[in-house]
Backbone as CSV, one residue per row, in Angstrom:
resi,resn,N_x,N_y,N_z,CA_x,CA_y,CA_z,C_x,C_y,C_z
1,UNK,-19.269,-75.224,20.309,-18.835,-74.764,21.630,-19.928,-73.891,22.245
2,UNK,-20.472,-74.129,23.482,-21.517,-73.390,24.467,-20.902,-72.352,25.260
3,UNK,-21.086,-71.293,24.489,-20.577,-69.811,25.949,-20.980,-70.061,26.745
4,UNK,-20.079,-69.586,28.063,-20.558,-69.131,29.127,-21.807,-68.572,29.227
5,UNK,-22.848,-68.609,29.975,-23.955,-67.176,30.178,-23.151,-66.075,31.404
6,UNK,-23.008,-65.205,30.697,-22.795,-63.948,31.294,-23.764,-63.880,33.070
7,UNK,-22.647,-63.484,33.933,-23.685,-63.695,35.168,-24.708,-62.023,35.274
8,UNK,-25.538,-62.104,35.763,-26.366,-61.222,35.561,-26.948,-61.031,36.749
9,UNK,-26.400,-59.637,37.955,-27.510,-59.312,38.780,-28.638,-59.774,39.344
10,UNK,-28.967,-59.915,40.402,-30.513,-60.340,40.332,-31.298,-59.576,41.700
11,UNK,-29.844,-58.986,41.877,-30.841,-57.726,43.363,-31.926,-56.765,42.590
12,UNK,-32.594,-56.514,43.808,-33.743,-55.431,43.660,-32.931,-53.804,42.759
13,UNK,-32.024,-53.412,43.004,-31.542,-52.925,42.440,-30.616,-53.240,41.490
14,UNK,-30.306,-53.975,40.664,-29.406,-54.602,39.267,-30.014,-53.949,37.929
15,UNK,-31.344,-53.780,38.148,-32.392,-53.479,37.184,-32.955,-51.970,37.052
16,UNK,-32.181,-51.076,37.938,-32.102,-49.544,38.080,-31.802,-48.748,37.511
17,UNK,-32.288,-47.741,36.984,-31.765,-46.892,35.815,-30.890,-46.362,36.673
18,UNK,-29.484,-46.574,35.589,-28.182,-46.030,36.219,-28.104,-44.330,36.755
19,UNK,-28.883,-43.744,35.747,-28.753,-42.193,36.313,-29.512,-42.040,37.631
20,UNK,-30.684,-42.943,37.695,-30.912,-43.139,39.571,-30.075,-43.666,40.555
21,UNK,-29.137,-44.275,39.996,-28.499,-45.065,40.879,-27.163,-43.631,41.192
22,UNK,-26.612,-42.603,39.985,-25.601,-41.612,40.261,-26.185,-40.814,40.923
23,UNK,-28.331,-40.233,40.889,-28.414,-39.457,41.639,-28.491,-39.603,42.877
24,UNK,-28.455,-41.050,43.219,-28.675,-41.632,44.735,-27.159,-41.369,45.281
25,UNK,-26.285,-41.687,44.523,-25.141,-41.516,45.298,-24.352,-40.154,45.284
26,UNK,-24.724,-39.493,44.098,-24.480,-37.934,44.653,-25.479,-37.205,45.883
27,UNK,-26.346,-37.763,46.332,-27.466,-37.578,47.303,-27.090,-38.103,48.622
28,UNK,-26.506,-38.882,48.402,-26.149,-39.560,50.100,-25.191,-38.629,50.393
29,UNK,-23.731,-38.338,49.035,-22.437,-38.176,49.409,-22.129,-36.711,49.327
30,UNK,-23.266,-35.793,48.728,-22.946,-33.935,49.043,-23.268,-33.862,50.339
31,UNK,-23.921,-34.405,51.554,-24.098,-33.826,53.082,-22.455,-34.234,53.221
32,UNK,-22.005,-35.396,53.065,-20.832,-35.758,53.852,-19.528,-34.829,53.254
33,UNK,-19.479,-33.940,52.418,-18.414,-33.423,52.051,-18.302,-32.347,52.616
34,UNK,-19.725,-31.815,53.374,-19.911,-30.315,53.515,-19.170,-30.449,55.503
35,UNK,-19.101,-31.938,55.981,-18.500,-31.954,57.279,-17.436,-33.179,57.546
36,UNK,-16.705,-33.099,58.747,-16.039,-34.305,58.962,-16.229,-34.334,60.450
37,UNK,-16.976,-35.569,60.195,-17.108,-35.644,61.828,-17.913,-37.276,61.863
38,UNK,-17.815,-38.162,62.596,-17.718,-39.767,62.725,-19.227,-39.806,62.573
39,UNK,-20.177,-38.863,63.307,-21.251,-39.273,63.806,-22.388,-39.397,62.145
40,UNK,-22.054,-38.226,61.539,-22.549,-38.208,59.984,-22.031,-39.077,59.250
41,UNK,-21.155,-39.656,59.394,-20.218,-40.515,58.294,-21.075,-41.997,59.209
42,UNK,-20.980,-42.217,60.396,-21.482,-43.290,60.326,-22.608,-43.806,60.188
43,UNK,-23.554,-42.763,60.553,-25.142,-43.255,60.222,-25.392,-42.973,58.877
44,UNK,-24.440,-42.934,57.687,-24.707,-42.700,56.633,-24.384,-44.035,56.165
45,UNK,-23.261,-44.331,56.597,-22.800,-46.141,56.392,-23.608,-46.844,56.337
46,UNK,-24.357,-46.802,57.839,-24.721,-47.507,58.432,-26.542,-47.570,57.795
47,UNK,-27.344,-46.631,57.335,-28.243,-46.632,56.779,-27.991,-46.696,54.921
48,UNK,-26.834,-47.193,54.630,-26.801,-47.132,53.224,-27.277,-48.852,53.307
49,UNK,-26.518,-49.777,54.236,-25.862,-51.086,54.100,-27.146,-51.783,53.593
50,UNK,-28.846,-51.277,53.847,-29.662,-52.259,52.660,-29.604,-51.974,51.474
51,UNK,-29.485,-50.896,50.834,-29.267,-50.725,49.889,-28.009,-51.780,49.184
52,UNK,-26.738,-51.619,49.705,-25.701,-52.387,49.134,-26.045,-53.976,49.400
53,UNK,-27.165,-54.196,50.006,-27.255,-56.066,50.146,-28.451,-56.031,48.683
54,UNK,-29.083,-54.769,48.497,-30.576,-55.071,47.668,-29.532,-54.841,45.524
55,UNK,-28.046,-54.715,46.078,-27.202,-54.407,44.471,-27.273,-55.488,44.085
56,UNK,-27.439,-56.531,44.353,-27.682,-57.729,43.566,-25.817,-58.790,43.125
57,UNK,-25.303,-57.669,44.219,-23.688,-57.978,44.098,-23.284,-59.170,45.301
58,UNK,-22.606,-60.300,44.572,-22.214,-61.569,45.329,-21.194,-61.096,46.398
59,UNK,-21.197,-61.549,47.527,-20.455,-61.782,48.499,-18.548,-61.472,47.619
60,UNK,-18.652,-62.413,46.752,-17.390,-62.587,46.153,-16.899,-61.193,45.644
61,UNK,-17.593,-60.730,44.592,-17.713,-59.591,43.849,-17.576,-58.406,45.059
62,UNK,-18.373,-58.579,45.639,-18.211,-57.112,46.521,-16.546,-57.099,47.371
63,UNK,-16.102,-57.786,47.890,-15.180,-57.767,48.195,-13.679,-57.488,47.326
64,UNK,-14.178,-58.115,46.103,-13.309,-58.099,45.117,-13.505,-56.256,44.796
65,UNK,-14.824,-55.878,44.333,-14.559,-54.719,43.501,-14.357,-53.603,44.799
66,UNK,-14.507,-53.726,46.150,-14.757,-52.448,46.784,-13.043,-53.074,48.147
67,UNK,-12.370,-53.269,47.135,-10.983,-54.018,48.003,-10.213,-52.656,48.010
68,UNK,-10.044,-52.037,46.890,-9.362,-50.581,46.970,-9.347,-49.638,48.507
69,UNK,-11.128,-49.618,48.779,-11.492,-48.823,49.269,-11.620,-49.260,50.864
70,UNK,-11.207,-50.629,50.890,-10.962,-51.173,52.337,-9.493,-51.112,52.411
71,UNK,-8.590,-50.669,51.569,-6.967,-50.908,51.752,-7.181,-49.377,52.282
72,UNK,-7.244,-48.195,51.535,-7.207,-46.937,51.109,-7.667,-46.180,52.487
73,UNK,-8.782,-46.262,52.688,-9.674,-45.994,54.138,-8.545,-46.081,55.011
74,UNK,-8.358,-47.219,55.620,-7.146,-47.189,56.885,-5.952,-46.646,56.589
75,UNK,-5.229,-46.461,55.558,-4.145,-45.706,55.366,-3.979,-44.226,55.633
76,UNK,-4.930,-44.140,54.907,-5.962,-42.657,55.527,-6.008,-42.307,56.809
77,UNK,-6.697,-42.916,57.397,-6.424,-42.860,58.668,-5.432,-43.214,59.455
78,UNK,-4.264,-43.599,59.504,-3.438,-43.816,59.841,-2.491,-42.124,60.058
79,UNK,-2.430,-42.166,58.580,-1.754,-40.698,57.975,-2.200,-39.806,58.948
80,UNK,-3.479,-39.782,59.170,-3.788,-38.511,59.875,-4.017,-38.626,61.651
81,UNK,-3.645,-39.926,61.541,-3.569,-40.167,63.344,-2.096,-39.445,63.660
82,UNK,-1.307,-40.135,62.326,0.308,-39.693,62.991,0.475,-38.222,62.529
83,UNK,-0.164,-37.299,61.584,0.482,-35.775,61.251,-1.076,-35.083,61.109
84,UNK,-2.045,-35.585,61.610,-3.448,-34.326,61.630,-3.118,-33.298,62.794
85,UNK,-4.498,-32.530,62.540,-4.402,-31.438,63.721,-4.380,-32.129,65.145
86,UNK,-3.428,-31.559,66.057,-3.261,-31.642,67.044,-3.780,-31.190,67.966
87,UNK,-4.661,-31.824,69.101,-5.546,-31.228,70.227,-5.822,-32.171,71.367
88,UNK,-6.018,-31.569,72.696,-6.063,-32.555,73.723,-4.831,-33.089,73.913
89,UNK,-5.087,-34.698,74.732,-4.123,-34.893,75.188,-2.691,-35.742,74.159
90,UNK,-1.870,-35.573,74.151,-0.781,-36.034,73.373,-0.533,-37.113,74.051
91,UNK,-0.652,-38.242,73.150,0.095,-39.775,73.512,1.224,-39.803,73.007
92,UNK,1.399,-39.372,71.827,3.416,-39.917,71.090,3.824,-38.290,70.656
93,UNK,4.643,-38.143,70.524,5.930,-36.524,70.384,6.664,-37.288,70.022
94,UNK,6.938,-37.894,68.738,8.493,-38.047,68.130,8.735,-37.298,66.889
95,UNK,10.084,-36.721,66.618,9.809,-35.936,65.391,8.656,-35.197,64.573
96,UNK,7.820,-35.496,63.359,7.261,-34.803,63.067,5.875,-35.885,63.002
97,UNK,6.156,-36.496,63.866,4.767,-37.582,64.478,4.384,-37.060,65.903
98,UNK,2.796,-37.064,65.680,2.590,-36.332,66.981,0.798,-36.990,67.120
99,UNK,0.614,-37.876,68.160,-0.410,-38.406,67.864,-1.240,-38.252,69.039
100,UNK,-2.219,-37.102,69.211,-3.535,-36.456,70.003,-4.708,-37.424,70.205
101,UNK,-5.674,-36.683,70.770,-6.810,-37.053,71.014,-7.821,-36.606,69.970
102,UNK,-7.235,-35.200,69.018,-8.111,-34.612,68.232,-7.395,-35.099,66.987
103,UNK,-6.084,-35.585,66.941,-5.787,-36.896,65.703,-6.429,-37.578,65.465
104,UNK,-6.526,-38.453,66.398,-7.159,-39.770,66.494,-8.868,-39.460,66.280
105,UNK,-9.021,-38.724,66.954,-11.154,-38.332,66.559,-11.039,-38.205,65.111
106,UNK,-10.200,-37.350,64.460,-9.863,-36.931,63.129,-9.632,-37.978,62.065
107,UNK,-8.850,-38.675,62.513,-8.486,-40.052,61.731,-9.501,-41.164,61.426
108,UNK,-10.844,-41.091,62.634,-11.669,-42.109,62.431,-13.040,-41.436,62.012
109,UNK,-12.912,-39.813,62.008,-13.799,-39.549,60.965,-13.325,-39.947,59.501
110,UNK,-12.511,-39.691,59.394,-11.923,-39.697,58.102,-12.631,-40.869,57.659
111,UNK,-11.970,-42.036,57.827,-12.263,-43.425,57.638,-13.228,-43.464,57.705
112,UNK,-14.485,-43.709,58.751,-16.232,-43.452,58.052,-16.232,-42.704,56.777
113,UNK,-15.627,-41.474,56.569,-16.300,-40.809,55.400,-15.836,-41.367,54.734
114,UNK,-15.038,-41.961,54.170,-14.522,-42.721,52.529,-15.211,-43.875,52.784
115,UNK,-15.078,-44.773,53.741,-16.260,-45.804,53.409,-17.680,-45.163,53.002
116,UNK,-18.009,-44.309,53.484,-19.668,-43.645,53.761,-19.720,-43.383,52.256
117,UNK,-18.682,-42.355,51.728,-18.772,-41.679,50.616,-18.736,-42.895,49.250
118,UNK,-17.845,-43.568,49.230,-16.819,-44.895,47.948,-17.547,-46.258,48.302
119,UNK,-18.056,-46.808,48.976,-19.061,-48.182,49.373,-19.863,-47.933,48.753
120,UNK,-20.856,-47.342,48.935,-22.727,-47.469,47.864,-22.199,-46.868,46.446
121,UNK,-21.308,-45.675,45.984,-21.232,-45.742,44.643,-20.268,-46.733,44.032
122,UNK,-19.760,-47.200,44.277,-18.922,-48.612,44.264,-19.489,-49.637,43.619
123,UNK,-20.858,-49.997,44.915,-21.354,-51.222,45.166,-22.468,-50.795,43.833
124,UNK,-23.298,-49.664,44.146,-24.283,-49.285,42.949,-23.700,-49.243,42.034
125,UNK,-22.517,-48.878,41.351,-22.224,-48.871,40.051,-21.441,-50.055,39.159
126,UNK,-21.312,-50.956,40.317,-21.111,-52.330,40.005,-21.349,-52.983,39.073
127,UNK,-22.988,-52.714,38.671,-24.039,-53.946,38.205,-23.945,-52.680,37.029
128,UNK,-23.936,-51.856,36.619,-23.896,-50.713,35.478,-23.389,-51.107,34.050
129,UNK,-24.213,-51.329,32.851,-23.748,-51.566,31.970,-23.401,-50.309,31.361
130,UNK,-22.277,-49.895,30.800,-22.447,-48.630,30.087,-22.746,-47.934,29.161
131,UNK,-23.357,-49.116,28.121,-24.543,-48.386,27.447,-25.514,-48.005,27.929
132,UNK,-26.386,-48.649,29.029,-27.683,-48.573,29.697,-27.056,-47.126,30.682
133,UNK,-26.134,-47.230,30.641,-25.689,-45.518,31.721,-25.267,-44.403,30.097
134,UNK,-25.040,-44.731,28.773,-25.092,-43.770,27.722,-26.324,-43.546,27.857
135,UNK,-27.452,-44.299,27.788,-28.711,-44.265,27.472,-29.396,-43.483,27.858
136,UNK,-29.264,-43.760,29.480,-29.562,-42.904,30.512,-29.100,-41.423,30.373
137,UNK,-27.933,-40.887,30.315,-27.693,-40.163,30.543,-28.205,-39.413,29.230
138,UNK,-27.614,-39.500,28.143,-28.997,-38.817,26.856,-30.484,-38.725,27.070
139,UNK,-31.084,-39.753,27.666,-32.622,-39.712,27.691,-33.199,-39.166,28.669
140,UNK,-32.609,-39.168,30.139,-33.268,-39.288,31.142,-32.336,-37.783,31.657
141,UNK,-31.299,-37.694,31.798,-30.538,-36.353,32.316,-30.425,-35.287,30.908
142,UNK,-30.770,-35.674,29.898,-30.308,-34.745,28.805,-29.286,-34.111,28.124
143,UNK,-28.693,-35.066,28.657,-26.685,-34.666,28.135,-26.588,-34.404,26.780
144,UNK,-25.551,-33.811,25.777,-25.288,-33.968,24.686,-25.298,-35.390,24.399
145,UNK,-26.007,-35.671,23.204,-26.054,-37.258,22.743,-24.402,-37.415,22.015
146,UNK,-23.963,-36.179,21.281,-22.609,-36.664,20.597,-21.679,-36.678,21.613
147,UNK,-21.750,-35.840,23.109,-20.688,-35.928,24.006,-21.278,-37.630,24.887
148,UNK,-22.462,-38.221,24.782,-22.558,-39.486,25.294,-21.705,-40.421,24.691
149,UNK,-22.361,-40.457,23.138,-22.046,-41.717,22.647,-20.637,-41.274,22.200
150,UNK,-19.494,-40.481,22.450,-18.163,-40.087,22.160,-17.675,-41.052,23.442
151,UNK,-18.454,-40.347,24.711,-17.625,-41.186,25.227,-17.415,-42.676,25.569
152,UNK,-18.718,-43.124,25.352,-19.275,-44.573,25.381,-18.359,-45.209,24.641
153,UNK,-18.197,-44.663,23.178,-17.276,-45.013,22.058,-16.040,-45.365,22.981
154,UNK,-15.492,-44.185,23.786,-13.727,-44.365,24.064,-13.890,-45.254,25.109
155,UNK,-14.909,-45.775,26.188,-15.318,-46.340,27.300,-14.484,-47.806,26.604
156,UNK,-15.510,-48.500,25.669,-15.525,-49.538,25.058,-14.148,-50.123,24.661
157,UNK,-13.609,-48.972,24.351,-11.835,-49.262,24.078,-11.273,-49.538,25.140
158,UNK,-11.886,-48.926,26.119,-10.550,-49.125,27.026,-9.605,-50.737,27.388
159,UNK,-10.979,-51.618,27.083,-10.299,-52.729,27.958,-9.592,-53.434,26.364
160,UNK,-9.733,-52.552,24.783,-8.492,-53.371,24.068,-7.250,-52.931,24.894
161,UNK,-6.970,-52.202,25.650,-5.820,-51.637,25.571,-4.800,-52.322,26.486
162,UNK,-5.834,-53.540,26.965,-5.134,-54.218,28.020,-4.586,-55.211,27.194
163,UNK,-5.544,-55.670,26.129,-4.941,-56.950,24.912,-4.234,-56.013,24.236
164,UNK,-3.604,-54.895,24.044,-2.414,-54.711,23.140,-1.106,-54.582,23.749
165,UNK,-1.351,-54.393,25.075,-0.363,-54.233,25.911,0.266,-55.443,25.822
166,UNK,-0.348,-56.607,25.952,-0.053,-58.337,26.112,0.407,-58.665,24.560
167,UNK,-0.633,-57.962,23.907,0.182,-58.284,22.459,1.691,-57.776,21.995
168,UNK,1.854,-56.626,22.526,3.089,-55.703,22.134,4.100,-56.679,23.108
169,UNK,3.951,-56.896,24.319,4.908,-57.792,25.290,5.084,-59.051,24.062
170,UNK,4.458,-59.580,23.705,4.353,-61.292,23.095,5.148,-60.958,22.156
171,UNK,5.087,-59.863,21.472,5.485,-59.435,20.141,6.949,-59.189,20.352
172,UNK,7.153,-58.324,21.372,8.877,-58.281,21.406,9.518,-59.540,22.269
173,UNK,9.008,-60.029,23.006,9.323,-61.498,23.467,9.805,-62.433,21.943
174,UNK,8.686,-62.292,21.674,8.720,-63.331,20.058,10.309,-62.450,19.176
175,UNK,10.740,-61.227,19.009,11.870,-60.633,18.322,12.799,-60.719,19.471
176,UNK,12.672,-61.345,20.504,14.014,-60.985,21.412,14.861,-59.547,21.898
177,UNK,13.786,-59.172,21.951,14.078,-57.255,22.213,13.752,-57.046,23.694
178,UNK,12.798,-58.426,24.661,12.314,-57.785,25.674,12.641,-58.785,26.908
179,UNK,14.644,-59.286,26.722,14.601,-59.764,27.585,15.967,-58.853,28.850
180,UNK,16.252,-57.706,28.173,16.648,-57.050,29.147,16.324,-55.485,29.199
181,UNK,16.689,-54.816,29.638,16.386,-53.426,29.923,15.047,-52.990,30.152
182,UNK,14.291,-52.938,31.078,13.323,-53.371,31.699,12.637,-51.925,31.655
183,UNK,13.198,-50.894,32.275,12.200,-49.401,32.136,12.632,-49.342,30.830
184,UNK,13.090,-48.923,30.097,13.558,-49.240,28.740,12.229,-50.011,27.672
185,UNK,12.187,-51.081,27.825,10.889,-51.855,26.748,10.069,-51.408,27.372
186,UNK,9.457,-50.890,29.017,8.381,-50.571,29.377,7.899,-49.265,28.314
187,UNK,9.108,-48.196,29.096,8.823,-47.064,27.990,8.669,-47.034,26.345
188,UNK,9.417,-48.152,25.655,8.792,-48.623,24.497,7.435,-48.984,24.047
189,UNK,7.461,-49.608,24.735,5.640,-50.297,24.682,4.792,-49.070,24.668
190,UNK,4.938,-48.247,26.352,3.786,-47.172,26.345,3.462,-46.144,25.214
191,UNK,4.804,-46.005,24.187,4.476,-45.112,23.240,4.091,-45.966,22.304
192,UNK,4.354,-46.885,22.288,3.780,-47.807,20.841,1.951,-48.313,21.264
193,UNK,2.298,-48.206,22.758,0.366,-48.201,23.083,-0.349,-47.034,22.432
194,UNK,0.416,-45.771,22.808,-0.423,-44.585,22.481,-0.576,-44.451,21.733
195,UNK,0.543,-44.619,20.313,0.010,-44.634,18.998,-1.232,-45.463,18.315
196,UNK,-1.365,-47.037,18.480,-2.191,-47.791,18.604,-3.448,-46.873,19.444
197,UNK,-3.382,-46.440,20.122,-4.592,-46.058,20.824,-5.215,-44.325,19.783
198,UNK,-4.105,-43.966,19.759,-4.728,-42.575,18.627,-5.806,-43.112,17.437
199,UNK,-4.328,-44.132,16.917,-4.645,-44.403,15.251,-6.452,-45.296,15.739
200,UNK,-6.966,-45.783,16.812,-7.920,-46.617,16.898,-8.986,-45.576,17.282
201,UNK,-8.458,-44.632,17.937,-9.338,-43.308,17.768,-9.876,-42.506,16.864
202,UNK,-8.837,-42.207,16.294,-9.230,-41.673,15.260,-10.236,-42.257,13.748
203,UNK,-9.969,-43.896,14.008,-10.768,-44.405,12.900,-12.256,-44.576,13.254
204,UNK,-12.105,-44.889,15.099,-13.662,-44.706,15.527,-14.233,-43.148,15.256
205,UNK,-13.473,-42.113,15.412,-14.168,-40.873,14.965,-14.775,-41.061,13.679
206,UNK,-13.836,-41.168,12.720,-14.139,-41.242,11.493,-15.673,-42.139,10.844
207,UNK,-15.139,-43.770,11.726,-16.510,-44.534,11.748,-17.919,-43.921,12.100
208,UNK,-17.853,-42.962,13.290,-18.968,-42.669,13.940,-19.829,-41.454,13.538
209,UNK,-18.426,-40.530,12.498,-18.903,-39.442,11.527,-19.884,-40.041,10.303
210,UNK,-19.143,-40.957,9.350,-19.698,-41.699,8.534,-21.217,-41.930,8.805
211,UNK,-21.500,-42.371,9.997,-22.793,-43.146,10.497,-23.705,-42.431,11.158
212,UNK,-23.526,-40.806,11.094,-24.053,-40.136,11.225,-24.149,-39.532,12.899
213,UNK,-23.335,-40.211,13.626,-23.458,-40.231,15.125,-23.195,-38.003,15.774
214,UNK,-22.246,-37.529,14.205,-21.884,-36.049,14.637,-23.155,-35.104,14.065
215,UNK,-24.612,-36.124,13.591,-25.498,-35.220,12.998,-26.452,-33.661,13.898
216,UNK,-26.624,-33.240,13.210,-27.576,-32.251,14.677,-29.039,-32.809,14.565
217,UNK,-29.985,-32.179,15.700,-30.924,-32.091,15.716,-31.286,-33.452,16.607
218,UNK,-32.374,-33.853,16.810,-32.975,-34.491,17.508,-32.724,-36.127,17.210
219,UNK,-31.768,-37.184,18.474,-32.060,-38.334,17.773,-32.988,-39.324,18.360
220,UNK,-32.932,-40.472,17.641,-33.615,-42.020,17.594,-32.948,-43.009,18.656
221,UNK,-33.170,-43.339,19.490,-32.408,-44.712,20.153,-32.742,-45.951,20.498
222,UNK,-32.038,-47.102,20.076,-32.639,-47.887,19.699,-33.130,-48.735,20.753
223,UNK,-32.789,-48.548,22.353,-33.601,-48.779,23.696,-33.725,-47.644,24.278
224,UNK,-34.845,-47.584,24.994,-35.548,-46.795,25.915,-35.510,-46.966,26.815
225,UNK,-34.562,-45.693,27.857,-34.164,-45.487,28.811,-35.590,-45.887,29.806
226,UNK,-35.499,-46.933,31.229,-36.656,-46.752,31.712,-36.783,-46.161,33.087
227,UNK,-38.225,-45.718,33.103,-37.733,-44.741,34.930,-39.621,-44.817,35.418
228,UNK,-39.552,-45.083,36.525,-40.722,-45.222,36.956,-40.347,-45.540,38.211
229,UNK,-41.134,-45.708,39.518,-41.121,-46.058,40.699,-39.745,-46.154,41.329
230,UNK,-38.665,-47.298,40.430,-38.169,-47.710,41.317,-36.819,-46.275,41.506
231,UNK,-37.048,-45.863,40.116,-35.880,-44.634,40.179,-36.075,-44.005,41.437
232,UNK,-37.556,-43.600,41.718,-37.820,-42.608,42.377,-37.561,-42.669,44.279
233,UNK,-38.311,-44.250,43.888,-37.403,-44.509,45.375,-36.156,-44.599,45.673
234,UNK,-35.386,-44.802,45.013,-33.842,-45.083,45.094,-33.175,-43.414,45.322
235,UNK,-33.693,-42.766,44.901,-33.422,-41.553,44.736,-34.101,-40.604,46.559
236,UNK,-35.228,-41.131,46.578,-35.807,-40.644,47.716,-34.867,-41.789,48.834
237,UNK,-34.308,-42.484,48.430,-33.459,-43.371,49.832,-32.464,-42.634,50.284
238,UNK,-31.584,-42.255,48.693,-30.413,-41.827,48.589,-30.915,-40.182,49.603
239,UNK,-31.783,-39.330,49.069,-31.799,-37.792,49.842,-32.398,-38.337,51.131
240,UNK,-32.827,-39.400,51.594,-33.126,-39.740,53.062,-31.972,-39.844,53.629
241,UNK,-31.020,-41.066,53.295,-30.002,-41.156,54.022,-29.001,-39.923,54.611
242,UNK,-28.860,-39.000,53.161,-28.212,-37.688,53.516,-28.705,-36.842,54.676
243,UNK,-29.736,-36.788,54.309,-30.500,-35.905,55.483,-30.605,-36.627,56.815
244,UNK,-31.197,-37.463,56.685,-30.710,-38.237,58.295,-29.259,-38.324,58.772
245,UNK,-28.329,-38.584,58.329,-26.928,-38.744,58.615,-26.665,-37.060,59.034
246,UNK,-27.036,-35.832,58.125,-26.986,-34.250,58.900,-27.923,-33.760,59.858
247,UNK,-29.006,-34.344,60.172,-29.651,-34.421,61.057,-29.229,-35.083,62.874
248,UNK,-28.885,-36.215,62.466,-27.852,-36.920,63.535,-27.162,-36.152,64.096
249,UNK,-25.904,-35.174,62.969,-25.001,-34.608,63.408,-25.544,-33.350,63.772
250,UNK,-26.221,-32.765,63.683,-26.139,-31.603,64.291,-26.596,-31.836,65.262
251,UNK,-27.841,-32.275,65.712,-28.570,-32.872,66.801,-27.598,-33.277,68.123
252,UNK,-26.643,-34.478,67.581,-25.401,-34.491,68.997,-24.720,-33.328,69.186
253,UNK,-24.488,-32.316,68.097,-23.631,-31.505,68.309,-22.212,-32.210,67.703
254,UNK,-22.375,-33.241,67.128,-20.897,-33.419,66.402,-20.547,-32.959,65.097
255,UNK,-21.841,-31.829,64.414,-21.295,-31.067,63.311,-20.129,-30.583,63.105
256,UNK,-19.473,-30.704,62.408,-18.122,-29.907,61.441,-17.951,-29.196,60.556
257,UNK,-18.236,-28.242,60.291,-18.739,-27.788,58.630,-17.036,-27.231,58.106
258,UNK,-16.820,-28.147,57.127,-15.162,-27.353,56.516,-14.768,-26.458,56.261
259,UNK,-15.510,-25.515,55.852,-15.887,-24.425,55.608,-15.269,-23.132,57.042
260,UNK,-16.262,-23.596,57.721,-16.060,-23.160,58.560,-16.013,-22.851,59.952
261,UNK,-15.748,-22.775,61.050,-15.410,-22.700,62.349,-15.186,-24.016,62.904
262,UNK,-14.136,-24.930,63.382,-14.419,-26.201,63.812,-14.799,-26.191,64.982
């Protein structure tokens, strides 16, 4: 039998050391937290969008993985068209719906900023294997190596937990225990997950003690984190975009700072 080949990236960025790719997107997305206001949120969008064509992410894929954040965004805004701060002129007064002119400005900042902010780390962290982001983050940021590879360890589990869930369903299907009482076997299952999930914990601790992973002092790894050029640009895109997008805004005068004075 012939596996599948695994599909594999092939944008200019697929091949990015992941800790460039988190400092790019903590770089775009600390200007936008410090204001709310459309004009920063959108030229931040709007100068991210080569970046998200150069992720090496299919048409298909992008839609698929960044679907959350196109549902989420307008709800958002919605929420705060009908109960944000109120200013200018009032279009609707019903009950505790009250929908302004400084709603509505409010509501469609909003919406730029979660696209602005959740789109490029989304789209960049897409293509992220998470060893090559353990790697990174031990070699290149200097993290604790036992708090990396701890968590890499629990990372890796996560997706048994979706095959035990299916197994534990099959399993009481198969004893006839799971064809009525419905919150009932749910709440069954979840504790019989957690146990399964301890007892699989705890033997990976144990495994990873054995193998020396809790040793001190300086370690060995068996790939080398890589960083050269392209980190650096990705990184100099990411503090461009920020700065241009707060530049914009103050410049029109559509600064906001949360902090303080609107």
């Amino acid at each position: 039998m012939i596996l599948p080949t695994p599909l594999v990236p092939a944008g200019p960025l697929a091949r990015v050391n992941p800790v460039a790719k988190l400092g790019a997107a903590l770089l775009m997305a600390a200007p936008l937290v410090l204001t709310i206001d459309w004009v920063s949120a959108a030229v931040a969008l709007l100068l991210s969008v080569p970046l998200l064509a150069m992720s090496g992410l299919g048409w298909r894929r992008f839609w698929a993985r960044t679907a959350p954040v196109w549902i989420a965004a307008p709800l958002t805004g919605v929420t705060i068209a009908l109960y944000g701060e109120t200013s200018g002129t009032v279009h609707l007064d019903w009950l505790f719906v009250r929908i302004s002119d400084g709603s509505l400005a409010l509501a469609a900042a909003t919406v730029l900023r979660i696209l602005a902010l959740a789109l490029p780390s989304v789209v960049l962290f897409a293509t992220v294997d998470p060893t090559d982001l353990a790697d990174g983050l031990a070699q290149r940021a200097r993290l604790p190596a036992r708090f990396v590879l701890g968590a890499l360890g629990g990372l890796r589990l996560v997706g048994l937990l979706v095959d035990d869930w299916r197994e534990l369903e099959v399993a009481r299907r198969a004893r006839g225990v799971a064809d009525t009482g419905r919150l009932r076997r749910v709440l069954g299952m979840a504790f019989a997950l957690i146990v399964l999930a301890i007892r699989r914990g705890s033997a990976l601790a144990t495994s990873m003690e054995a193998r020396g992973f809790g040793a001190h002092g300086e370690r060995t790894w068996a790939r080398i984190s890589p960083w050269g050029a392209r980190e650096w640009l990705l990184l100099a895109a990411g503090a461009g975009i920020g700065l241009t997008a707060v530049a914009v805004a103050v410049a029109t005068g559509s600064w906001n700072f949360i902090v303080g004075p609107s």
